[in-house]
Backbone as a chain_set.jsonl record, in Angstrom:
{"seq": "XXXXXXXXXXXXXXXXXXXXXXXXXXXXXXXXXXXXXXXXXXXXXXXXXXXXXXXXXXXXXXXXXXXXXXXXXXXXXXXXXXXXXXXXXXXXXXXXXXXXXXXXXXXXXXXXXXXXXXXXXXXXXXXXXXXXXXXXXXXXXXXXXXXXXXXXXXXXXXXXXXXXXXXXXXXXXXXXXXXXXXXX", "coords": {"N": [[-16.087, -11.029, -9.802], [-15.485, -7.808, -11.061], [-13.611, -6.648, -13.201], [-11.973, -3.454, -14.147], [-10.914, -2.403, -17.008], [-8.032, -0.406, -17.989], [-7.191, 0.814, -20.696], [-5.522, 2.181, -22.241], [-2.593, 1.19, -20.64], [-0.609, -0.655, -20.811], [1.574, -2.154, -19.798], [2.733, -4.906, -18.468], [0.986, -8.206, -19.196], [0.025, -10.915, -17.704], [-1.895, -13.92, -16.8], [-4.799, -13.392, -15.739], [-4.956, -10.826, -15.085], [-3.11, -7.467, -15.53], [-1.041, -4.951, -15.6], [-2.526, -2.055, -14.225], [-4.882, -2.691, -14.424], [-8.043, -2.464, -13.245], [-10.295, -2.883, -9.545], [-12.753, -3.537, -8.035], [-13.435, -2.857, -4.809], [-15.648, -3.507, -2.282], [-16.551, -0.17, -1.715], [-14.197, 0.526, -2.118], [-11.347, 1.329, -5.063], [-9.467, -0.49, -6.077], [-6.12, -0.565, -8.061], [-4.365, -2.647, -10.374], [-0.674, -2.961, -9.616], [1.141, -4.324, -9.908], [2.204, -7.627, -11.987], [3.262, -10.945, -10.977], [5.076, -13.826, -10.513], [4.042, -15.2, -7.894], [1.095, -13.746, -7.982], [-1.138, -11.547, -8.348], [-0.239, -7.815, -7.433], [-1.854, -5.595, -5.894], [-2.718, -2.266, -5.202], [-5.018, -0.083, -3.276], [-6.692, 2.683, -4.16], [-7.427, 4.678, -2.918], [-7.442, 6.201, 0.971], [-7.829, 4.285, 3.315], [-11.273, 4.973, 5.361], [-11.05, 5.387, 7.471], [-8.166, 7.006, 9.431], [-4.642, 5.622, 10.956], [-2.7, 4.838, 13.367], [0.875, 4.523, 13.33], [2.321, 3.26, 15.545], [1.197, 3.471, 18.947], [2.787, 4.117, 21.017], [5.267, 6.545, 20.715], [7.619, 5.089, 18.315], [9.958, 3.584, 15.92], [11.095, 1.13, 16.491], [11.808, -2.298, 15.799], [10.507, -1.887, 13.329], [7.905, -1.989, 10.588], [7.114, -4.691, 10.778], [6.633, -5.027, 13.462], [4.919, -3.403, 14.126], [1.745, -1.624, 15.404], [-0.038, -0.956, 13.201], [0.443, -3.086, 11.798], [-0.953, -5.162, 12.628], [-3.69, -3.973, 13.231], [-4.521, -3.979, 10.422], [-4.729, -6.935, 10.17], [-7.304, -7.615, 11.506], [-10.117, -8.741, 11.566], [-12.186, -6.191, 11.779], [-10.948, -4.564, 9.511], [-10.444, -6.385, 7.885], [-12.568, -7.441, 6.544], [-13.228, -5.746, 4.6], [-12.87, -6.669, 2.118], [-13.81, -8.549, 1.998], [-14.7, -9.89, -1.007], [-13.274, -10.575, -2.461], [-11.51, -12.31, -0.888], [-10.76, -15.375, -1.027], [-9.41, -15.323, -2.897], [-7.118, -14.236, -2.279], [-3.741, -13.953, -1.908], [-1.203, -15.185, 0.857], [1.402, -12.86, 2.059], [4.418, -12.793, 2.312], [5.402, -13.026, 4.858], [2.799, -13.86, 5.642], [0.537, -12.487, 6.255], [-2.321, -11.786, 4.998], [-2.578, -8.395, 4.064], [-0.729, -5.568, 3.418], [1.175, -2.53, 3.613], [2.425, -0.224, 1.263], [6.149, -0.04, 0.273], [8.681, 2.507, 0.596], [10.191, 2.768, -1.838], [8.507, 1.357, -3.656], [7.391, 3.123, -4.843], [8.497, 5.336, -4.465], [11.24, 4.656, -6.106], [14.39, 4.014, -5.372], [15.519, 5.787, -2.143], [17.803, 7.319, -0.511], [17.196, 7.792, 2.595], [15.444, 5.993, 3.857], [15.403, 3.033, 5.208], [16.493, 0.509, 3.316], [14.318, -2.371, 1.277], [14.979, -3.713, -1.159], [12.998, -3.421, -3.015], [11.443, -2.797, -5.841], [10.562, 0.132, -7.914], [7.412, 0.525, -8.748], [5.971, 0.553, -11.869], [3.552, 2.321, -12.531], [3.901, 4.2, -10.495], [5.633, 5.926, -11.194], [4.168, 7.804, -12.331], [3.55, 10.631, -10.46], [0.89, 11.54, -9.953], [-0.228, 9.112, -9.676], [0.72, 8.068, -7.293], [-0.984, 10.083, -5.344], [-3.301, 10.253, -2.823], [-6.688, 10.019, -1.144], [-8.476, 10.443, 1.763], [-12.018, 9.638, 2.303], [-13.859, 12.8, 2.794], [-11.807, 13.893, 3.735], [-9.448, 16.966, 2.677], [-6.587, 16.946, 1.992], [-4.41, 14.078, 2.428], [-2.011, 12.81, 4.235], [0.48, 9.486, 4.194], [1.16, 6.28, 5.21], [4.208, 4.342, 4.821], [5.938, 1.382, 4.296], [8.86, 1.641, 5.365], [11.611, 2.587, 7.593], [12.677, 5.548, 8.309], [16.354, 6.073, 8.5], [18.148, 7.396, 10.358], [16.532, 7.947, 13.086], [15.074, 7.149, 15.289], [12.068, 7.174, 15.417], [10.516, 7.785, 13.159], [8.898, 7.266, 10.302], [8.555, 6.376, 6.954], [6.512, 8.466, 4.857], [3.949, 9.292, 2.096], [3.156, 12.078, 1.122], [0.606, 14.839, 0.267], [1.02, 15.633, -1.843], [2.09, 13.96, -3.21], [4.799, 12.733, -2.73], [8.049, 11.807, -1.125], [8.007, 11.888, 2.595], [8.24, 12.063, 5.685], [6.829, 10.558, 9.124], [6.393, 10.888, 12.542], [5.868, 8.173, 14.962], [3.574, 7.85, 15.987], [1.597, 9.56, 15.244], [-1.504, 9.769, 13.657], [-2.117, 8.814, 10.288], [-3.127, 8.615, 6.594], [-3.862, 4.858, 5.321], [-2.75, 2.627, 3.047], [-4.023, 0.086, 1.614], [-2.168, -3.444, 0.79], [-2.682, -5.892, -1.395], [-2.16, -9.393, -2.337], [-3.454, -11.21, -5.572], [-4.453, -14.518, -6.231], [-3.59, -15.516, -9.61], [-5.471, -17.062, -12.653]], "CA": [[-15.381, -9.776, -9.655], [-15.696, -7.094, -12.283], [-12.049, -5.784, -13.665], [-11.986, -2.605, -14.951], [-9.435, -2.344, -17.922], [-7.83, 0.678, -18.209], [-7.302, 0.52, -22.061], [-4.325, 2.906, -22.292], [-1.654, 0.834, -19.971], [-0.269, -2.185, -21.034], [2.901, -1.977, -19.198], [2.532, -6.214, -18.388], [0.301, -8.911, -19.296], [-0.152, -12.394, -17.407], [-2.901, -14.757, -16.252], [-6.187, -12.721, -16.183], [-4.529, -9.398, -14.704], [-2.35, -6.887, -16.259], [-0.923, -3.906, -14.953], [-3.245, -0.661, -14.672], [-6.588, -3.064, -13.974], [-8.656, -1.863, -11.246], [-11.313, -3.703, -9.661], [-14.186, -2.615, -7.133], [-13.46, -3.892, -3.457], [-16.501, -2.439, -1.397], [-16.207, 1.227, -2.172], [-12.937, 1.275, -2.489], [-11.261, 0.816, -6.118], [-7.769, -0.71, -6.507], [-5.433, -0.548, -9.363], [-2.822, -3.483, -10.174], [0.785, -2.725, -9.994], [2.634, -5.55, -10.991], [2.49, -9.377, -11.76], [4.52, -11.978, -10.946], [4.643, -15.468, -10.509], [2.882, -15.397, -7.528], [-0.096, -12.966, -8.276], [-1.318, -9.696, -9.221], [-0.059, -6.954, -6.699], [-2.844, -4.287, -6.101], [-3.133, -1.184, -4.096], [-6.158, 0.866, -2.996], [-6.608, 4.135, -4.959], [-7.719, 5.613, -1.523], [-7.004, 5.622, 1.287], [-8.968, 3.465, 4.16], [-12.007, 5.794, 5.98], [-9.873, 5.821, 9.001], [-6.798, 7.364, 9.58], [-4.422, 4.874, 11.869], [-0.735, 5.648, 13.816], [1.775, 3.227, 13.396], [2.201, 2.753, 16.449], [0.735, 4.114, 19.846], [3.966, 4.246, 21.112], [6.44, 7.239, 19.533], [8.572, 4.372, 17.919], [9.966, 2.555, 15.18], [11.785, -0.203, 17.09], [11.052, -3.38, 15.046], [9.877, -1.505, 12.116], [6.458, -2.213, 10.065], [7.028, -5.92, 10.839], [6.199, -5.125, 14.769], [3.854, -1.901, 14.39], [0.278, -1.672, 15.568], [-0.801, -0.939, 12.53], [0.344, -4.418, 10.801], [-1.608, -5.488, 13.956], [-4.714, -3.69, 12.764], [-4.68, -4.378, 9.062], [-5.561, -8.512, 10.258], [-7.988, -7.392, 12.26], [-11.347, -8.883, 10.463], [-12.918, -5.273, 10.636], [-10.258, -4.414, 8.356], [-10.407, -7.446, 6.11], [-13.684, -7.654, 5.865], [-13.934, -4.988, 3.369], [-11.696, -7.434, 1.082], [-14.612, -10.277, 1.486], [-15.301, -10.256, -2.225], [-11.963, -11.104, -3.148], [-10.537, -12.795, -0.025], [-10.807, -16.588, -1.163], [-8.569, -15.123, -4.63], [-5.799, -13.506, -1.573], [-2.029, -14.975, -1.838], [-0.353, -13.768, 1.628], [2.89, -12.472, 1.419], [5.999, -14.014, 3.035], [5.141, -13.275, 6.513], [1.523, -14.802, 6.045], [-0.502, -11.561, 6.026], [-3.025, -11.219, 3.805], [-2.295, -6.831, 3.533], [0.419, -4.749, 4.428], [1.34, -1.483, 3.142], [3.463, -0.159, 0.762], [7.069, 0.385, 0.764], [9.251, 3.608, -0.179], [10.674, 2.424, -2.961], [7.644, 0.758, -4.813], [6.419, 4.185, -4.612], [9.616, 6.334, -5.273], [12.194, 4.084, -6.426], [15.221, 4.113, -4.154], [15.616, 6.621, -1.717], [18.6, 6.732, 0.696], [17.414, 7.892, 4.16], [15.258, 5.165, 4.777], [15.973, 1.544, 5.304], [16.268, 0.109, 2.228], [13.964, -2.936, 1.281], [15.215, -4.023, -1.95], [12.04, -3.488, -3.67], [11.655, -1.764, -7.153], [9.411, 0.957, -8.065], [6.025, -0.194, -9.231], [6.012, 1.655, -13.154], [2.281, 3.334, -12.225], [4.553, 5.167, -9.308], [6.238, 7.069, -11.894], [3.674, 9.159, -12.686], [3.348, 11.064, -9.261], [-0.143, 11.197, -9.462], [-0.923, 7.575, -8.862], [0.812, 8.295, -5.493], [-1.36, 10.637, -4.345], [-4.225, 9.421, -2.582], [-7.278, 11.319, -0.806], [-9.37, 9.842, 2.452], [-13.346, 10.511, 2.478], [-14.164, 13.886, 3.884], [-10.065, 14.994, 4.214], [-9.026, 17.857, 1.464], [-5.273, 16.219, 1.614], [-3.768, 13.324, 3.204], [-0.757, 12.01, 3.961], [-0.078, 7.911, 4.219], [1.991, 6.085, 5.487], [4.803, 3.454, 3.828], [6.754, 0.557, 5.594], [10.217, 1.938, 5.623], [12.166, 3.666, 8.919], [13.947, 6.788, 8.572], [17.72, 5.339, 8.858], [18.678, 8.696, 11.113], [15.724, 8.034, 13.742], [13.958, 6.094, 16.535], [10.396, 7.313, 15.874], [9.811, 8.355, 11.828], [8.677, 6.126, 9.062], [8.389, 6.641, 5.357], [5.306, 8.725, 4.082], [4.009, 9.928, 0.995], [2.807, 13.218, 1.591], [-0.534, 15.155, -0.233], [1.407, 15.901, -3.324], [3.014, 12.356, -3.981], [6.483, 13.286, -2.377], [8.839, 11.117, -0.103], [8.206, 12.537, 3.684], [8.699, 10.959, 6.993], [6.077, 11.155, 9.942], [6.046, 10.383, 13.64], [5.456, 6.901, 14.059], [2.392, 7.881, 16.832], [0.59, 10.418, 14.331], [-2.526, 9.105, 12.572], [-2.09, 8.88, 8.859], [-3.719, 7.214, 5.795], [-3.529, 3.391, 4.888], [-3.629, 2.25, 1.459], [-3.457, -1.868, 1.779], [-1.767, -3.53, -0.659], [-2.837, -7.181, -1.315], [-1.799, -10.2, -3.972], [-4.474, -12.249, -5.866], [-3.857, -15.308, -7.08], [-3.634, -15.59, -11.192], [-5.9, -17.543, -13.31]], "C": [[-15.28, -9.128, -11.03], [-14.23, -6.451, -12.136], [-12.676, -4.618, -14.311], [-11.183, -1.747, -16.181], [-9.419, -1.068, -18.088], [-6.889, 0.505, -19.604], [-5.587, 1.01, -22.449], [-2.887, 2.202, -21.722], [-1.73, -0.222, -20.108], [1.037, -2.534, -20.877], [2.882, -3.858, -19.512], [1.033, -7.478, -17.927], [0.812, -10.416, -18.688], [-1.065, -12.583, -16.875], [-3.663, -13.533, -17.133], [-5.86, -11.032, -15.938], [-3.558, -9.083, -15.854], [-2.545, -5.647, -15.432], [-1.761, -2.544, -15.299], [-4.804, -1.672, -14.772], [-6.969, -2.882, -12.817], [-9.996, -2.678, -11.068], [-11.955, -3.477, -8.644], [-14.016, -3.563, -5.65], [-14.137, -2.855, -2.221], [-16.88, -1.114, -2.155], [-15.279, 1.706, -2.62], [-12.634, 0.739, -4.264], [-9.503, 0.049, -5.903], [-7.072, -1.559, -7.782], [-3.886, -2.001, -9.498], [-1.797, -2.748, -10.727], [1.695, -3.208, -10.38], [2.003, -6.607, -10.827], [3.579, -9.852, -11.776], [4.044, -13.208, -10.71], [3.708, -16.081, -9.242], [1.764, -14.623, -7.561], [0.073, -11.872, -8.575], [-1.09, -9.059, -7.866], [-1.244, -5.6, -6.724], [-2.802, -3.325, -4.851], [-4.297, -0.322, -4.019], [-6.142, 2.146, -3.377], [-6.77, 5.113, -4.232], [-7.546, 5.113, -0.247], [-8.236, 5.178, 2.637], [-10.181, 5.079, 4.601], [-10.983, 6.271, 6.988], [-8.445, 5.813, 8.641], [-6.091, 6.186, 10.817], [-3.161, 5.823, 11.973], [-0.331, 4.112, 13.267], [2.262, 2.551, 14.125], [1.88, 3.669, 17.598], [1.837, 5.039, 20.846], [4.794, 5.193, 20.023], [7.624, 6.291, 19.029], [8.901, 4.0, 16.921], [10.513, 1.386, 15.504], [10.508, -1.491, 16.459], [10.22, -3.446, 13.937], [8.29, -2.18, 12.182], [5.907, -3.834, 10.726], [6.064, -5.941, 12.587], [5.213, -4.081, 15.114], [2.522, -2.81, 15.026], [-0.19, -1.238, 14.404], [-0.807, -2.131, 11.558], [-0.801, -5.028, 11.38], [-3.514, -5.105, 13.394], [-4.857, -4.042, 11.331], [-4.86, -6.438, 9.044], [-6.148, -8.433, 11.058], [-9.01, -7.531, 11.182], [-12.078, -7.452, 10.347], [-12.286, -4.626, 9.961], [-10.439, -5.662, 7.322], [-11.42, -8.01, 5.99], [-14.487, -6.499, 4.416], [-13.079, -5.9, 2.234], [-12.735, -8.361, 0.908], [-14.687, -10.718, 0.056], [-14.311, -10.712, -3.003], [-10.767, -12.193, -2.16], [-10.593, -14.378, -0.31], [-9.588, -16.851, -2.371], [-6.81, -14.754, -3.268], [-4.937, -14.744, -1.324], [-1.949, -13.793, -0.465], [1.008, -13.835, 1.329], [3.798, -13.558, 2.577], [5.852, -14.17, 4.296], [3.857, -13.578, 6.609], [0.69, -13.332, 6.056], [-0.79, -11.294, 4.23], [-2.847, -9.948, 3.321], [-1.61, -6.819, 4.083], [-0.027, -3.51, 3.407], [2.462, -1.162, 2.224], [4.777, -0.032, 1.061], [8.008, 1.675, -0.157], [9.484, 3.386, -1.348], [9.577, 1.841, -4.016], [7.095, 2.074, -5.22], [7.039, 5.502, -5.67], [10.813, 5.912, -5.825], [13.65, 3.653, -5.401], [15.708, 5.687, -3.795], [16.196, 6.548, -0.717], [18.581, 7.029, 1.747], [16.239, 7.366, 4.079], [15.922, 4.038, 4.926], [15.722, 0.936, 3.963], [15.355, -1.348, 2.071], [14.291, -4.008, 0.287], [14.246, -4.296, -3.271], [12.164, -2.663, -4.687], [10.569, -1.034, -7.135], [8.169, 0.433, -9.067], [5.799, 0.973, -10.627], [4.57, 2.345, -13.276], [2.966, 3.832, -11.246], [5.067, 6.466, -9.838], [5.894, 8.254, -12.14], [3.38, 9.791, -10.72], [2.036, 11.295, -8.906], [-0.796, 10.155, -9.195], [-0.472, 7.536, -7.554], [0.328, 8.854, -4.326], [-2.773, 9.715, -3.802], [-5.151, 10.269, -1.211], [-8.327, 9.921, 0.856], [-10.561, 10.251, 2.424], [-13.254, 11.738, 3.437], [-12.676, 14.149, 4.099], [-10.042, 15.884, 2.833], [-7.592, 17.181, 0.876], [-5.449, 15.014, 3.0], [-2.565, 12.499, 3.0], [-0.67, 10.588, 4.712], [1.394, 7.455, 4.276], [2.866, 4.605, 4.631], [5.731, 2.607, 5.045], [8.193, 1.048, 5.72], [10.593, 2.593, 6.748], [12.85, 4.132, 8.147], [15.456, 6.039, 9.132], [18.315, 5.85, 10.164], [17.735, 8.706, 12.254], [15.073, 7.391, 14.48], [12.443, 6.34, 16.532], [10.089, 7.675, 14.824], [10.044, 7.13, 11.301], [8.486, 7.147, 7.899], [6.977, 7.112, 5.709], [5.374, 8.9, 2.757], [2.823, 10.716, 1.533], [1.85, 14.017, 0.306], [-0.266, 15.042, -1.588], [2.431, 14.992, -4.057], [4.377, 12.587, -3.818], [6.896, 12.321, -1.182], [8.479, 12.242, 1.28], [8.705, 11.959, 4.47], [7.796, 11.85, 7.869], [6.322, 10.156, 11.49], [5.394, 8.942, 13.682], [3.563, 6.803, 15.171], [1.36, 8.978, 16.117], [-0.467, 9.479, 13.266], [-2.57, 9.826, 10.955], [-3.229, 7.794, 7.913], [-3.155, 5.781, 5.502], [-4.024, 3.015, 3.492], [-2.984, 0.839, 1.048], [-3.239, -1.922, 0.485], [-2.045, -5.482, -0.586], [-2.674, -7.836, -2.875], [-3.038, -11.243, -3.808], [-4.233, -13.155, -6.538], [-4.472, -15.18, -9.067], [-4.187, -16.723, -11.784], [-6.841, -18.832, -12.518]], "O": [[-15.026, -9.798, -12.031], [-13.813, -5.869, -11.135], [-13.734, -4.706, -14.934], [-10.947, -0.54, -16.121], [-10.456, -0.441, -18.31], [-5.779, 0.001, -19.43], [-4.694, 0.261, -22.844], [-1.902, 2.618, -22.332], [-2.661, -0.918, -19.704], [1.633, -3.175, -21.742], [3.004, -4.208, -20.686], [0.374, -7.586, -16.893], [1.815, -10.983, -19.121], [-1.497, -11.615, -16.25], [-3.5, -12.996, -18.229], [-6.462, -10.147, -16.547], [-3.205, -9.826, -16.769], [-3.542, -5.272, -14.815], [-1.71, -2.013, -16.409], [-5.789, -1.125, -15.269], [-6.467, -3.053, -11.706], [-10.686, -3.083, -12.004], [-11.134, -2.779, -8.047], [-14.412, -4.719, -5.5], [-13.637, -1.953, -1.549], [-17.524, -1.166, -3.203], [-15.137, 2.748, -3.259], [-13.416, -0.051, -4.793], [-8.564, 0.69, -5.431], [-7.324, -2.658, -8.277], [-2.838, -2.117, -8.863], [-1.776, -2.114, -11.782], [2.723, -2.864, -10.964], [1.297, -6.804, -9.839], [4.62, -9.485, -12.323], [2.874, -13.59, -10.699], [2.922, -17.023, -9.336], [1.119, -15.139, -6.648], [1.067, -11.259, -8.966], [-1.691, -9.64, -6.962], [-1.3, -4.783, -7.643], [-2.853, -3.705, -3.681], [-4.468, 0.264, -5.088], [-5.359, 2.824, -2.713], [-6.444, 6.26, -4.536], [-7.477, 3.898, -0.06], [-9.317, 5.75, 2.781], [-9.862, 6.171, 4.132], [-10.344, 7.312, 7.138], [-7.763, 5.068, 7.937], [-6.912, 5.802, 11.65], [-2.722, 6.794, 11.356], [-0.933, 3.084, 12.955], [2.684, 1.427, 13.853], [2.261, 4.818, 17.376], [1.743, 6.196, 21.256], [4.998, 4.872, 18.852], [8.735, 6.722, 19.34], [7.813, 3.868, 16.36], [10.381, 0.496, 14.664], [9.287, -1.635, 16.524], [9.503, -4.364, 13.537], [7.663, -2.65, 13.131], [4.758, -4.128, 11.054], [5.102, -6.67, 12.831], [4.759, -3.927, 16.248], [2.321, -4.021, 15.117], [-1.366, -1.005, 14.685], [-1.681, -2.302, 10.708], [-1.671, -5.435, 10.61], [-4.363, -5.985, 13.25], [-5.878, -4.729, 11.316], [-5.075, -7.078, 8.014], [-5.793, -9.258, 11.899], [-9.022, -6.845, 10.16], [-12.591, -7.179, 9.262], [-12.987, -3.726, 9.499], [-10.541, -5.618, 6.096], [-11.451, -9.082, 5.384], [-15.512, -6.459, 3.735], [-12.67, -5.154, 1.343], [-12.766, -9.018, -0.133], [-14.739, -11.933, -0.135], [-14.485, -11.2, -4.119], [-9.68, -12.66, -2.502], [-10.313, -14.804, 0.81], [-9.036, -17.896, -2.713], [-5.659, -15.075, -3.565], [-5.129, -15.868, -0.861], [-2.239, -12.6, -0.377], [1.62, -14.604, 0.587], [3.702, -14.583, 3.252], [6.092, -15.221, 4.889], [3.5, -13.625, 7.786], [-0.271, -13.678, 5.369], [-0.249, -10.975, 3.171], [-2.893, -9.929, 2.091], [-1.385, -7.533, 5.06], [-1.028, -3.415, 2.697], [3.492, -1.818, 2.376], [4.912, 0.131, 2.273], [7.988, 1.729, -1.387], [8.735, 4.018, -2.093], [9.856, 1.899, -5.213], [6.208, 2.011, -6.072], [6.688, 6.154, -6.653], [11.586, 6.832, -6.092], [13.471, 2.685, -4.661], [16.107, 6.543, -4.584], [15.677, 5.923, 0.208], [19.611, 6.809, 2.384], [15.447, 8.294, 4.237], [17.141, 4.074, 4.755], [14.552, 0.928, 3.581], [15.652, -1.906, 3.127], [14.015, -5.165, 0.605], [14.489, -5.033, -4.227], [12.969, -1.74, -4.569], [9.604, -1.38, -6.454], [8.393, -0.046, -10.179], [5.488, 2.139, -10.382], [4.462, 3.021, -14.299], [1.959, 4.191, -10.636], [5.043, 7.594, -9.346], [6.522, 9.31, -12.217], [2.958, 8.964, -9.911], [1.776, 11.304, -7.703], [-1.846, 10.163, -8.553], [-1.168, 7.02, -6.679], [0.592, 8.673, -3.138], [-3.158, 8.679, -4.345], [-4.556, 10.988, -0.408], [-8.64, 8.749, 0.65], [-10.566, 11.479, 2.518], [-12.735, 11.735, 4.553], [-12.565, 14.939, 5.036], [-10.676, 15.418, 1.886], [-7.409, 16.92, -0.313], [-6.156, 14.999, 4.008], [-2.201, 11.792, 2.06], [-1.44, 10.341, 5.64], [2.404, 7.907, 3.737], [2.189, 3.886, 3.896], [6.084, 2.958, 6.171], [8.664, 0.413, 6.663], [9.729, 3.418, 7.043], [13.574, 3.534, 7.351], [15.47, 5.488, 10.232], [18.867, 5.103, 10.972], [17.984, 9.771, 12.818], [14.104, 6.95, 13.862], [11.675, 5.878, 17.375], [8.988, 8.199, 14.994], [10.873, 6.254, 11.549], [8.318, 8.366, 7.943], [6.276, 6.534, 6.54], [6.424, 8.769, 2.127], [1.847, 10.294, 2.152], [2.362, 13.826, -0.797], [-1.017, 14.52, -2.413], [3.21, 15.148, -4.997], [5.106, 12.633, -4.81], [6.059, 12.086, -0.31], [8.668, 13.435, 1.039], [9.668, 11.244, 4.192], [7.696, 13.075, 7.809], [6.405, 8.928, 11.481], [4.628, 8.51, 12.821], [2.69, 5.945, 15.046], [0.256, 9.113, 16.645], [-0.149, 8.719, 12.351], [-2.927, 10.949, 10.598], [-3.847, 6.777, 8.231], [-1.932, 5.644, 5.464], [-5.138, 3.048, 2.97], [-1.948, 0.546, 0.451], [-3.591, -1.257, -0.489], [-1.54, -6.171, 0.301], [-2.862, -7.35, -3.99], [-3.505, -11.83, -2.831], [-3.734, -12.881, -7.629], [-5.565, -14.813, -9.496], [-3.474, -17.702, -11.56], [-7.507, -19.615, -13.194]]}, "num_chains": 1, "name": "protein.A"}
């Protein structure tokens, strides 16, 4: 696997990663956002070809944890664009190899969704690492794991111009997986 150091950002150094390295998975590129003790955190700089809903169903009942789109993101023709790195993938706490982001890694804390207790990822800050474009769309907006607190059917987005939204949870949006690799 070829890293691509981005020379300028040296927010944090451990193992072989460091924050602001990007590294070539398929077509896509993705940038690390944080380390920690268990691996390098990375997200996709774009977002999948396909647009997905979150669920088929107008819902959030059971949040991200119960969507159809967690559902699709371990679906091998989703994680086969990962092959070149999937032997390096830590899964997260609930055993998936990807998920998606959450509000807060994104925008820090923001009080009408559900809170997660997650911190903002310090490449979030700048608002253009949030935006994020699908092949062939002009804008797109993408979706984040959080519910709307006030609502039975919106989730967290981030919207064309790197801004907190909230969308229908049956509207097809972008996906921009976020997966950990193990360190050293």
């Amino acid at each position: 696997m070829k890293v691509l150091r981005k020379q300028e950002v040296s927010i944090q150094t451990t193992g072989e990663f460091k924050v602001g390295d990007q590294i070539q998975i398929g077509t896509y590129t993705a940038t690390c956002q944080k380390v920690t003790r268990k691996g390098a955190i990375f997200l996709l700089d774009q977002y999948l070809d396909e647009a997905y809903k979150m669920n088929r169903e107008n819902t959030n009942e059971g949040g991200y944890e119960a969507s159809d789109l967690r559902k699709e993101l371990q679906k091998n023709s989703v994680l086969e664009i990962f092959d070149s790195v999937r032997e390096m993938m830590v899964p997260f706490k609930n055993g998936d190899p990807l998920r998606i982001p959450y509000a807060e890694e994104f925008f820090g804390d923001v009080d009408s969704y559900e809170p997660s207790g997650k911190k903002q990822w310090p490449l979030m800050e700048d608002r253009k690492n949030r935006i994020a474009i699908r092949e062939g769309e002009p804008y797109e907006w993408g979706w984040l794991q959080n519910k709307l607190k006030s609502s039975g059917t919106y989730f967290a987005t981030v919207y064309y111009a790197g801004r907190a939204n909230c969308g229908s949870a049956s509207h097809s949006l972008g996906v921009r997986p976020v997966f950990r690799l193990r360190l050293g």
